[in-house]
KEKE-3310 file (N, C-alpha, C; in steps of 0.2 Angstrom, whole numbers, plus 5000, padded with zeros to 4 digits):
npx = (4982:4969:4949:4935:4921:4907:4911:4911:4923:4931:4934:4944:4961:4971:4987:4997:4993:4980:4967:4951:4949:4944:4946:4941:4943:4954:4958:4963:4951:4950:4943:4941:4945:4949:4938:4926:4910:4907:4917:4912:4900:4902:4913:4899:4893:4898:4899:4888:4883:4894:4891:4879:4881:4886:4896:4906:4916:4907:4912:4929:4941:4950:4966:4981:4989:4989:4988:5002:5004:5000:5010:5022:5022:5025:5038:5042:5031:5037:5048:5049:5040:5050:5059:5052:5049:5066:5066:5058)
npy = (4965:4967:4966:4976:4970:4962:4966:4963:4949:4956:4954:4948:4950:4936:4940:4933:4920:4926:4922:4926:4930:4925:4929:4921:4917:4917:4908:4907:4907:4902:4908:4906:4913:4928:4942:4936:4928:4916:4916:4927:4923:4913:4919:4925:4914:4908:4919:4920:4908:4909:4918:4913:4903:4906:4913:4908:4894:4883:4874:4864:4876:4877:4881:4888:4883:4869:4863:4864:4856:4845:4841:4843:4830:4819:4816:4812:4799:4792:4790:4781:4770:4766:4760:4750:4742:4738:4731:4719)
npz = (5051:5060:5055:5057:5069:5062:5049:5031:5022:5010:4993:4984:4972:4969:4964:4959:4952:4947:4952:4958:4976:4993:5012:5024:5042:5044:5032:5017:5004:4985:4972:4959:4941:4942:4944:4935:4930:4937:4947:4956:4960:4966:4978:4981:4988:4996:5005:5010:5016:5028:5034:5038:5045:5057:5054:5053:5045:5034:5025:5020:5015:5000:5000:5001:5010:5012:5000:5001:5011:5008:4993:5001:5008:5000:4997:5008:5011:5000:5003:5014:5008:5001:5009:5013:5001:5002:5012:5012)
capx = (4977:4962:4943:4931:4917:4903:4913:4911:4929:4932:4936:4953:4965:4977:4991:5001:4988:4975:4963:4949:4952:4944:4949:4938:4943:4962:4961:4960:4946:4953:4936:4940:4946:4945:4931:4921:4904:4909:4922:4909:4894:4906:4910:4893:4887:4903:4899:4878:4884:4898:4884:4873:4882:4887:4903:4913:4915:4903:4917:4936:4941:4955:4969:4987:4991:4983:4990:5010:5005:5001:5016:5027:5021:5025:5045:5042:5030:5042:5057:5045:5039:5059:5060:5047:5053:5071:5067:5054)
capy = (4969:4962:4969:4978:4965:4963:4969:4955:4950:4957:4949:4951:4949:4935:4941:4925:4915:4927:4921:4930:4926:4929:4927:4918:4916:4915:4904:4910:4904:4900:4908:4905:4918:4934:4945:4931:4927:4911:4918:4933:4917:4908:4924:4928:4907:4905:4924:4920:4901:4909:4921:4909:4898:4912:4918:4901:4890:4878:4869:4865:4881:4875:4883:4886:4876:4861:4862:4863:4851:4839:4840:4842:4826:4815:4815:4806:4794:4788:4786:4775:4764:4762:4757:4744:4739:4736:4726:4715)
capz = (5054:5061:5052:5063:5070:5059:5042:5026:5020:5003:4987:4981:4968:4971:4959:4958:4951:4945:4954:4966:4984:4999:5018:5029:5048:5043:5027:5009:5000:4979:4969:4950:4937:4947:4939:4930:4934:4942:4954:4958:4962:4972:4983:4986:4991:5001:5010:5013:5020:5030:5040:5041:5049:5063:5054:5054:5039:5032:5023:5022:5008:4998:5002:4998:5015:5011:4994:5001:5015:5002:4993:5005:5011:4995:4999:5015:5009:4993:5005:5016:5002:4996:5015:5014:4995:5005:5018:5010)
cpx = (4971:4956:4939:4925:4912:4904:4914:4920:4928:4935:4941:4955:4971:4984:4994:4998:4983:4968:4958:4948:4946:4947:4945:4938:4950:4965:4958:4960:4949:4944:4935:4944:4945:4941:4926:4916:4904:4912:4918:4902:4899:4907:4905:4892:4892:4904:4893:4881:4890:4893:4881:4874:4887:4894:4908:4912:4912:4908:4925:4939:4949:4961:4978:4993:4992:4987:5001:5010:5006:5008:5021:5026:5026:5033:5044:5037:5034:5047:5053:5044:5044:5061:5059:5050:5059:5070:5063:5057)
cpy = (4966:4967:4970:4971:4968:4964:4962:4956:4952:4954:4951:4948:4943:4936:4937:4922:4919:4926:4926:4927:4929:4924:4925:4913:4911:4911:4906:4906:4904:4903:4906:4912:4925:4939:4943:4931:4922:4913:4922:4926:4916:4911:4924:4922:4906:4912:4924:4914:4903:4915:4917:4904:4902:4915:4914:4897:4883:4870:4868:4869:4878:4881:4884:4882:4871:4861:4858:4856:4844:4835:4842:4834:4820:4813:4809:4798:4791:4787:4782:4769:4762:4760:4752:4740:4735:4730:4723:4708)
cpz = (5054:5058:5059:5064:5064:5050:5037:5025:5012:4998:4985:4975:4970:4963:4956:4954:4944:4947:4959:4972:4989:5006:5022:5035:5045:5035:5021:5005:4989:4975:4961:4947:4939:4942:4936:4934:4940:4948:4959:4962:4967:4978:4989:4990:4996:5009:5014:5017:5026:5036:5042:5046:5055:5063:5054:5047:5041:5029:5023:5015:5006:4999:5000:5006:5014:5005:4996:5007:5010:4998:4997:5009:5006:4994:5005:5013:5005:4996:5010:5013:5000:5003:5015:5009:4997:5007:5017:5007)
residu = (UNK:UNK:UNK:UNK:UNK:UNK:UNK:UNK:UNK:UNK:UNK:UNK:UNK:UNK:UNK:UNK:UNK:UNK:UNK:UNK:UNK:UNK:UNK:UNK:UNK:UNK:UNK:UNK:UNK:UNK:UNK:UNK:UNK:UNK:UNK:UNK:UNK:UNK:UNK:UNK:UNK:UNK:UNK:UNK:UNK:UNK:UNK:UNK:UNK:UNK:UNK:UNK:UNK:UNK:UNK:UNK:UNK:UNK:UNK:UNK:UNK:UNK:UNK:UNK:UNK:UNK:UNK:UNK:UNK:UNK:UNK:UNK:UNK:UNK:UNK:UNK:UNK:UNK:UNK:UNK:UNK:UNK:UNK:UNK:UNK:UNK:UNK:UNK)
# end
């Protein structure tokens, strides 16, 4: 379900993890220990830097994509390298 124009995303609970999340233009932001100080700071600089810069990210938010991209990568490089080992 899309959010009306102009509404913040709100901070959530990621369950799995424990952590507080928010969603920023499709990708969820990882904030820390949900309800800590830390996690509740992070929110607010990554919601003020997220208006200011017209509603788009400032930076690349860590994400559980990027995480599986990663490891889902690390198979294919290791049978690469036992290619290159081979045939050396």
């Amino acid at each position: 379900m899309s959010r009306k124009p102009g509404s913040i995303p709100a901070y959530s609970l990621h369950r799995a993890s424990g952590q507080g999340i928010v969603r920023l233009c499709g990708r969820d932001c990882y904030l820390g220990p949900y309800g800590s100080s830390e996690s509740c700071e992070k929110y607010d600089r990554l919601i003020a830097e997220w208006v200011a810069n017209g509603r788009q990210p400032t930076e690349t938010p860590q994400t559980a994509d990027s995480v599986i991209r990663v490891l889902g990568m690390a198979p294919a490089q290791k049978s690469h390298l036992e290619f290159l080992e081979f045939n050396a």
